[in-house]
N, C-alpha and C positions, 0 to 999 in steps of 0.2 A: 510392502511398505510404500512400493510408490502409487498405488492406488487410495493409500487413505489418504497421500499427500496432494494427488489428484483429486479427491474428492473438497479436499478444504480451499484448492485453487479454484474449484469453480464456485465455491462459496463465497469465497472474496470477491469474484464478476460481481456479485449482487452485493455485497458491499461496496466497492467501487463506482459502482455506475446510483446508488444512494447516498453516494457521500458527493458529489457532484454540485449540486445545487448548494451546498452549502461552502466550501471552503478550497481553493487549489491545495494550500497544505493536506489536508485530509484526503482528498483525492489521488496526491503527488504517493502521501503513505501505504494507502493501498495499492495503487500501479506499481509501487516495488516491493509489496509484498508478495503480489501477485507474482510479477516475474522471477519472485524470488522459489516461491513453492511450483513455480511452473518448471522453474532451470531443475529443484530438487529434483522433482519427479520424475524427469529425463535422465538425471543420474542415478536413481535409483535403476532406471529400466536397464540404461545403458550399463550399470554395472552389473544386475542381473543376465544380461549377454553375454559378459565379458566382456568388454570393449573399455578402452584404455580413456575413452572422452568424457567416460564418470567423473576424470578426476577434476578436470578443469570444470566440468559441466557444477560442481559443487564446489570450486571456487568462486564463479559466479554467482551462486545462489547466495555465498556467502558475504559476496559484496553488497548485492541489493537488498539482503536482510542488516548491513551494517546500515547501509543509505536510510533505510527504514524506519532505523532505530535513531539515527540521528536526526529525522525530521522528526519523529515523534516525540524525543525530548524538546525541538525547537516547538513544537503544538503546545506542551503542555506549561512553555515558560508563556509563550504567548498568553493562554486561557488565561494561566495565574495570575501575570503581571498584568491584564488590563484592565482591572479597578483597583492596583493599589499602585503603578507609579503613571505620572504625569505624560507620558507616552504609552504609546502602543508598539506592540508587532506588529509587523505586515503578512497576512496570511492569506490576501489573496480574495477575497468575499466575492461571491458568484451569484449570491441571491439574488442580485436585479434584473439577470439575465433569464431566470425562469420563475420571472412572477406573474407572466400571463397562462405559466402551467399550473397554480396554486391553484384550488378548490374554495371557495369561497364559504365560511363557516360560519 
């Protein structure tokens, strides 16, 4: 188990480092998803050894799967709410910072 969970951490690097240019919130989500499926995975191994630090090791995974979850709902009030009420959320927008990396179409 902890290698399919390894396999999906390193999937999220490439989501992560893509979500980048676009939004810190986005970015903030995947960095704790990431250390979220990273701490799993070490508890899966470390419990496959035996070793007593699985348990804590999967407490933490389970904090920054919570943190995760609650920026992802803060994202998705964001998205909604900014064409229908008078304000905005703050999420942070990074686009200016790599628009001399854009490809020009």
């Amino acid at each position: 188990m902890g290698f399919f969970i390894l396999i999906w951490a390193v999937l999220d690097i490439f989501f992560m480092i893509e979500s980048l240019p676009i939004n810190v919130d986005l970015f903030a989500i995947f960095t704790t998803i990431e250390l979220c499926l990273s701490l799993d995975a070490a508890s899966n191994f470390a419990r496959a050894d035996g070793k007593e630090v699985s348990k804590a090791l999967i407490k933490a995974a389970g904090a920054f799967g919570f943190i995760s979850g609650l920026l992802g709902y803060y994202s998705c009030a964001a998205f909604m709410c900014q064409d229908s009420l008078p304000f905005s959320f703050p999420v942070g927008d990074t686009s200016r910072f790599f628009q001399k990396y854009r490809k020009s179409a």
